[in-house]
C-alpha positions in Angstrom: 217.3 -14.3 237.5 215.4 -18.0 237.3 212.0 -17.7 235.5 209.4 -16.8 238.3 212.1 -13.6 239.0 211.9 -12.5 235.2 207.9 -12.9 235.1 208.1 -10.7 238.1 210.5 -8.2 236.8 208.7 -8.1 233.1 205.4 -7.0 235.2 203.7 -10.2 235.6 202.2 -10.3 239.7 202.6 -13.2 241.5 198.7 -13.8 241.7 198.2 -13.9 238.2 201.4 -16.1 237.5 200.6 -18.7 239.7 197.2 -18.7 238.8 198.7 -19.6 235.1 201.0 -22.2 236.0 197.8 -24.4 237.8 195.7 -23.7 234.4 198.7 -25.3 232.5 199.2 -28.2 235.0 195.7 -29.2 233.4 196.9 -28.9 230.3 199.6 -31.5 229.3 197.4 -34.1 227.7 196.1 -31.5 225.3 199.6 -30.0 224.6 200.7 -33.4 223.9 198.3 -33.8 220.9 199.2 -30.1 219.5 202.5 -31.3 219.6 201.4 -34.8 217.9 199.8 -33.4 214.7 202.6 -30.7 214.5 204.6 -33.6 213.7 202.8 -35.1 211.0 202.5 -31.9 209.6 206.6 -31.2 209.8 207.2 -34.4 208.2 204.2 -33.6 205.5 206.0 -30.4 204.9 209.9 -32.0 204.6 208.4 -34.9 202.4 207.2 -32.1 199.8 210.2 -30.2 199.8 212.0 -33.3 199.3 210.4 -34.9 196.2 210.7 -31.5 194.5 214.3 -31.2 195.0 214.5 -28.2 196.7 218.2 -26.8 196.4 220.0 -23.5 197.2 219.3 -21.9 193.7 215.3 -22.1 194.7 216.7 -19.1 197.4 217.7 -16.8 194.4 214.9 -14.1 193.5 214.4 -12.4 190.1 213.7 -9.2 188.8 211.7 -7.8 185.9 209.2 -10.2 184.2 210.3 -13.1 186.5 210.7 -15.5 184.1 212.0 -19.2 184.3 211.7 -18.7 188.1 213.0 -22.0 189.7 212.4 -20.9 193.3 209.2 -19.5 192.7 207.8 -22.1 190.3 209.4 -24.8 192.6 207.9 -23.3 196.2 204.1 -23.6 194.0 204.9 -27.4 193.6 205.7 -27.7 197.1 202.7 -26.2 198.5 200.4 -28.2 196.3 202.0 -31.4 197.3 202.0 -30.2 201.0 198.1 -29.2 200.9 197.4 -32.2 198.6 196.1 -30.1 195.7 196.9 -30.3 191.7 198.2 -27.2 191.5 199.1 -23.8 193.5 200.0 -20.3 193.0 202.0 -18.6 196.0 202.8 -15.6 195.5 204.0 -11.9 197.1 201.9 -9.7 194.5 199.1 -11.3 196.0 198.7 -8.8 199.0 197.0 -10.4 201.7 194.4 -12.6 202.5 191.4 -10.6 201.3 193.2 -10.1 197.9 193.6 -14.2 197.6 189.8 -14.5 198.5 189.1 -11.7 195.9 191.7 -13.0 193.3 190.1 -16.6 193.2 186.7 -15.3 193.5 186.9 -13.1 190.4 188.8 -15.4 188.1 186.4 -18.1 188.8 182.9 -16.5 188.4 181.7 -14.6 185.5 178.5 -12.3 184.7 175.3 -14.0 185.1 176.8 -16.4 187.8 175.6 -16.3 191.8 178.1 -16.8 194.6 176.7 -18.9 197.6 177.7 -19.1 201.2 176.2 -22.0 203.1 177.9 -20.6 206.2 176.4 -17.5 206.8 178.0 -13.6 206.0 181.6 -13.9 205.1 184.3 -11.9 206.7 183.8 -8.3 207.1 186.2 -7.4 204.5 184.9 -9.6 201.8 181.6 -7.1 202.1 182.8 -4.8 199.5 184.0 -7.5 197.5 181.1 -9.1 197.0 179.3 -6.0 196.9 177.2 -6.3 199.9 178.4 -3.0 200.5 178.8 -0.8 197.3 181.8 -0.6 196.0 183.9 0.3 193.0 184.9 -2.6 191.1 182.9 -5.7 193.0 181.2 -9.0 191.9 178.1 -7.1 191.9 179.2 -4.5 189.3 180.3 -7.4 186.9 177.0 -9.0 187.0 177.7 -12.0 190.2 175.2 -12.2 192.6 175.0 -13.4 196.0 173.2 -15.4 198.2 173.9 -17.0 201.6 171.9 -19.4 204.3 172.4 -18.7 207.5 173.5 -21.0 210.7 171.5 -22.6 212.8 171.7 -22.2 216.6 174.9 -24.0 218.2 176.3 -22.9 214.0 175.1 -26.4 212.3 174.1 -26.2 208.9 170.5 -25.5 207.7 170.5 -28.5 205.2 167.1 -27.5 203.9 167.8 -24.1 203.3 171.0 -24.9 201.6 169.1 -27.0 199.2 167.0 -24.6 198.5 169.1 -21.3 198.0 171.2 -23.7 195.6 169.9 -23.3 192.0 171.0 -23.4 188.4 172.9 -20.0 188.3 174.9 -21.5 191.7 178.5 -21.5 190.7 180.9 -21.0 193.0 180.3 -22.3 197.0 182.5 -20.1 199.2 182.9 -21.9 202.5 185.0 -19.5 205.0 186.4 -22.0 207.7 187.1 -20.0 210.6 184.7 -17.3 212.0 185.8 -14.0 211.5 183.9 -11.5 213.5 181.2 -13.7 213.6 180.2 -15.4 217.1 179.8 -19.0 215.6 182.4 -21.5 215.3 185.6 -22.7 213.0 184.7 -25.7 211.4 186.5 -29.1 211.9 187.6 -30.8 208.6 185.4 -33.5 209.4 182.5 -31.1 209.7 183.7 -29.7 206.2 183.6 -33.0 205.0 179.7 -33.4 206.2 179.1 -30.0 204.2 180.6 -30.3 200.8 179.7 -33.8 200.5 176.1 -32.4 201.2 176.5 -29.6 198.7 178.2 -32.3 196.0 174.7 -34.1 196.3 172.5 -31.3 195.5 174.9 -29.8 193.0 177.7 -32.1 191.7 179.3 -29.6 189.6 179.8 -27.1 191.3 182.9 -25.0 192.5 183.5 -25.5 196.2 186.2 -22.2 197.8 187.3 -23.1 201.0 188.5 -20.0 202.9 191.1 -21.6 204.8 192.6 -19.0 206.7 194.2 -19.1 210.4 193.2 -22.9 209.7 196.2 -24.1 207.7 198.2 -27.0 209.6 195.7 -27.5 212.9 194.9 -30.6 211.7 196.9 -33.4 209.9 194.2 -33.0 206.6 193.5 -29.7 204.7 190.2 -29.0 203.1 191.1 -30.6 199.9 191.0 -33.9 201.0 187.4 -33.5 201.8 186.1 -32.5 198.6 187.4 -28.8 198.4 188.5 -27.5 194.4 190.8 -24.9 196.0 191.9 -23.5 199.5 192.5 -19.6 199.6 195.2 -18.4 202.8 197.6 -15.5 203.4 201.0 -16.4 204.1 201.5 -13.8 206.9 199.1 -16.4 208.6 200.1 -20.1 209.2 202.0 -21.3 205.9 204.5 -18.2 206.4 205.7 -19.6 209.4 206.3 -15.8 210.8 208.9 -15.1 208.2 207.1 -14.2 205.3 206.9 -10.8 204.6 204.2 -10.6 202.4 202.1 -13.2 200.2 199.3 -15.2 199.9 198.7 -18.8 198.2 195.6 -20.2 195.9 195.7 -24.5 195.8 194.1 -27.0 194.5 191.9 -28.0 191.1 194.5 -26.5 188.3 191.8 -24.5 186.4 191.0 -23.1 188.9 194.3 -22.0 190.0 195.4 -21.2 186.2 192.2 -18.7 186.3 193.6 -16.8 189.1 197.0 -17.2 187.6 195.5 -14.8 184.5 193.7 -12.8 186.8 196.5 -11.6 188.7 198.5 -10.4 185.8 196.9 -10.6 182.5 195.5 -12.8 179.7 198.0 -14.4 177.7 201.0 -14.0 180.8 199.3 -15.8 184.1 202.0 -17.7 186.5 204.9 -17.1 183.4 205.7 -13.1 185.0 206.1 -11.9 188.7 209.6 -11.9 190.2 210.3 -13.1 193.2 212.7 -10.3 193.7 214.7 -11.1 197.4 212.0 -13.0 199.4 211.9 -17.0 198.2 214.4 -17.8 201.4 212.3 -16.7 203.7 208.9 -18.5 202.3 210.5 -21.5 202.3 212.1 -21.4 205.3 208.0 -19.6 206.5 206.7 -22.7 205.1 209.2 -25.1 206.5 208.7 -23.4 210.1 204.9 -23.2 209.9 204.0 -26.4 211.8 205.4 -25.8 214.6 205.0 -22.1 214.5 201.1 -23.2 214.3 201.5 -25.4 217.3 202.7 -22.8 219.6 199.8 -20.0 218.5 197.3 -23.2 219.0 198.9 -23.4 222.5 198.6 -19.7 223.1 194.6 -20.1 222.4 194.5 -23.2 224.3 196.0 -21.7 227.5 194.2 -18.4 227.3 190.6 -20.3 226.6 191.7 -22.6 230.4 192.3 -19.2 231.6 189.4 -16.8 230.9 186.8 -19.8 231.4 188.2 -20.2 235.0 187.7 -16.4 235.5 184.2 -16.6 234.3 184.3 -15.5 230.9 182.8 -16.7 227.6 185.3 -18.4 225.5 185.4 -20.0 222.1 186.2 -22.4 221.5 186.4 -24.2 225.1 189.6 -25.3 226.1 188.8 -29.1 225.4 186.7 -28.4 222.2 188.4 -29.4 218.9 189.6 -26.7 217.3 190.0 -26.0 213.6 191.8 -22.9 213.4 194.2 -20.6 215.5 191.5 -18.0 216.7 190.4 -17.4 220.1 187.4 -15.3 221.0 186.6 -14.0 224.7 183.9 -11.9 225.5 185.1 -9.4 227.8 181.5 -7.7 228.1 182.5 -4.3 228.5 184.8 -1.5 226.3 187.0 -1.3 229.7 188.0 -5.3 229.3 188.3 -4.9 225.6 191.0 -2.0 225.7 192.9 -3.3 228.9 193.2 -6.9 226.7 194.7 -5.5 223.8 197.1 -3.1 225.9 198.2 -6.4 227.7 198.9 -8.1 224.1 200.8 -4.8 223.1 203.0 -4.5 226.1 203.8 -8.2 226.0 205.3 -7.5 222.2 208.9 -7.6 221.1 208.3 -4.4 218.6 206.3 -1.4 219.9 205.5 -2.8 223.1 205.8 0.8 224.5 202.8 2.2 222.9 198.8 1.7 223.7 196.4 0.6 221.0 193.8 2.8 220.5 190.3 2.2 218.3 189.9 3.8 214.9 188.3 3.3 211.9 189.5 0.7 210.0 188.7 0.4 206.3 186.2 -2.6 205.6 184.4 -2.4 209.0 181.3 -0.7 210.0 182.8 -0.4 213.9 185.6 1.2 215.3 188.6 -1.6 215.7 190.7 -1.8 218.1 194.0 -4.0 217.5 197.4 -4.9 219.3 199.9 -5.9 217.3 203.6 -5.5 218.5 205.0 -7.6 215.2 208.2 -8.1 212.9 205.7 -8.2 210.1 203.1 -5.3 209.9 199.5 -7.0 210.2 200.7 -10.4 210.5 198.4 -12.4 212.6 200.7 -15.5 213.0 202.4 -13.3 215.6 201.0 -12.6 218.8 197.7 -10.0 218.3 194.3 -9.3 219.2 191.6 -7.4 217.8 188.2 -6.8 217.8 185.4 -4.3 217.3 183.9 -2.1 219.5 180.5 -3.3 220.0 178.5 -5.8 223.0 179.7 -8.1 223.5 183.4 -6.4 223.5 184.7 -10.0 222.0 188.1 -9.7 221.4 189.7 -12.5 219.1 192.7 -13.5 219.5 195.6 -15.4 217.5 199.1 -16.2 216.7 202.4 -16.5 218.9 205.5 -18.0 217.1 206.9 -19.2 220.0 204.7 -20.9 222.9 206.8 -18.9 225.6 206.0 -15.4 224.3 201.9 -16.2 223.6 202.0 -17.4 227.3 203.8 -13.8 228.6 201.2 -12.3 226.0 197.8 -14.4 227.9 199.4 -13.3 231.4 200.0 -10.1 230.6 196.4 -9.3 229.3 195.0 -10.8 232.4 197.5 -8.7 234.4 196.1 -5.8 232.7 192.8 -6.6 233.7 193.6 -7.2 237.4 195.3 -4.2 237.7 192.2 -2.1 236.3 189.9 -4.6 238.7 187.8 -5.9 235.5 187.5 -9.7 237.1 187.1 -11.3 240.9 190.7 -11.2 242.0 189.7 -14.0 244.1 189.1 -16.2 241.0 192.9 -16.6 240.8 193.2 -18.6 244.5 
């Protein structure tokens, strides 16, 4: 079979494919810088593993305490030079990306202290964290407050109010770069850069947290060369490249880092114990992949955005705004275009294509969720998913693809979905 055949015989219509291959005709300039920064990146990435001398024995785990851990203790160094940060902790006891957030919010704030975001509620699962919501063991039961200032319309910073909410008990800033559930936008590094150096004026001491997840690798600068102490991420995002199984990273100022270090085991032990046990091969070879993994999820976004604006849909970010993370967000304005979305992103997937997502109640969000995830890792959003809550505007969001070919099957087939169930103007596609 050539390629149109295949489309056709993996359930992709001939409307909806040609419709897909003029969006990408529009497309190449745009592709063409992806590709561009991917390479920086790659070369970023294989200059880091170079200078620390990365050898076979690095691939070997270890058991028990985990001491004198040359893979593990080598991969840290490797990240830190890659991000540009002093020091790193990478890790697979770290669980996911809301236990990294957690871990380096609670090993850097102590009783008394008030945890500020200049950005607007963080991500719904950082709630009960924080304690927004009430829960055992949060910030607020150890004496940390919060406070936050809110975006203004078209998600610029309120300056003033920043200023203001900023006061002598302010000691960690917790920036979250991308958006979350939230309708605003993902931040550029250079509109980072405008923030922190802001928040450095009115405060010069303080701890600055950039939540850097689904942003790791977009561009060719990370949050620490801005101004950022440490970057927080999950490595079943970006930096794992699709192969990590599990993991997440802390990097950057190294008392800050050393504080998590302790957190995560105990006083006295930090980054000395944790084995590795049989996974180091495939964080490094994550790692080493994750540019141009990155590259074809950015791509995936990219095409879908071209797409759903041309059928009429609200997209973010547009298909020629600069983006500063992987996310894609369509609002699909009804529970009918929500569910036939994610059953396209499901039976587009190489593992459990065969079964339809269905809402439920996920733990850490007030809404019923409804996700599609068909991956070799369970929850990892590097691979091709979508997810979103069940409430107006039905936005789904949108992310991952480790290879550009499969996120463009996964785009077509969620529009295919949607044709078949008559949610847009077939006539759109002409």
């Amino acid at each position: 079979m050539n390629t149109i055949e295949m489309y056709e015989h993996m359930g992709i219509s001939p409307e909806v494919l040609a419709f897909g291959g003029k969006i990408l005709d529009g497309l190449a300039d745009r592709f063409a810088e992806i590709d561009a920064t991917a390479e920086v990146n790659q070369l970023k990435v294989l200059a880091a593993m170079q200078k620390n001398r990365v050898a076979a024995e690095c691939f070997t785990g270890s058991t028990g305490y985990g001491y004198d851990d040359i893979g593990r203790d080598t991969l840290e160094k490797v990240y830190a030079d890659a991000f540009g940060g002093e020091d790193c902790l990478v890790r697979p006891q770290i669980t996911c990306g809301t236990h990294a957030l957690a871990l380096a919010l609670m090993s850097n704030l102590r009783p008394g202290d008030e945890l500020y975001s200049p950005v607007g509620k963080p991500y719904d699962t950082l709630d009960e964290v924080i304690g927004i919501r009430p829960q055992k063991g949060s910030l607020a039961e150890y004496g940390v407050t919060y406070a936050q200032t809110d975006l203004l319309p078209g998600s610029k910073f309120d300056y003033e109010d920043i200023k203001k909410k900023m006061n002598e008990r302010t000691a960690l800033v917790e920036i979250q770069r991308s958006r979350g559930y939230a309708g605003r936008k993902t931040f550029t590094i250079d509109e980072l850069a405008d923030l922190i150096s802001f928040i450095r004026s009115v405060k010069p001491d303080v701890k600055i947290m950039v939540d850097n997840c689904y942003g790791e690798f977009i561009e060719d600068r990370e949050p620490l060369a801005v101004g950022a102490d440490i970057i927080v991420g999950s490595l079943i995002k970006n930096p794992g490249g699709g192969l990590a199984p599990i993991g997440g990273y802390i990097c950057g100022n190294h008392d800050m880092v050393e504080n998590a270090a302790y957190r995560l085991t105990a006083p006295g032990l930090g980054r000395e114990v944790g084995a590795s046990l049989d996974v180091m091969r495939t964080l490094y070879q994550g790692f080493f992949l994750a540019p141009t993994v990155t590259a074809a999820a950015e791509k995936t976004a990219v095409f879908a955005a071209a797409c759903f604006e041309r059928l009429g849909y609200h997209v973010s970010p547009s298909s020629t705004e600069k983006r500063g993370d992987i996310i894609e967000s369509v609002d699909l304005n009804s529970k009918e275009g929500l569910l036939a979305f994610c059953e396209g992103i499901q039976a587009a997937a190489p593992v459990d294509s065969f079964v339809t997502p269905e809402p439920w109640d996920m733990p850490g969000y007030d809404d019923q969720v409804i996700m599609a995830a068909g991956a070799f890792v369970q929850g990892s959003s590097i691979e091709l998913s979508a997810d979103g809550p069940l409430r107006p505007p039905y936005r789904v969001f949108f992310q991952g693809g480790l290879t550009w070919p499969h996120g463009k099957f996964g785009i077509l087939m969620a529009m295919q979905k949607m044709y078949e169930a008559n949610l847009y103007d077939k006539g759109l596609l002409c």
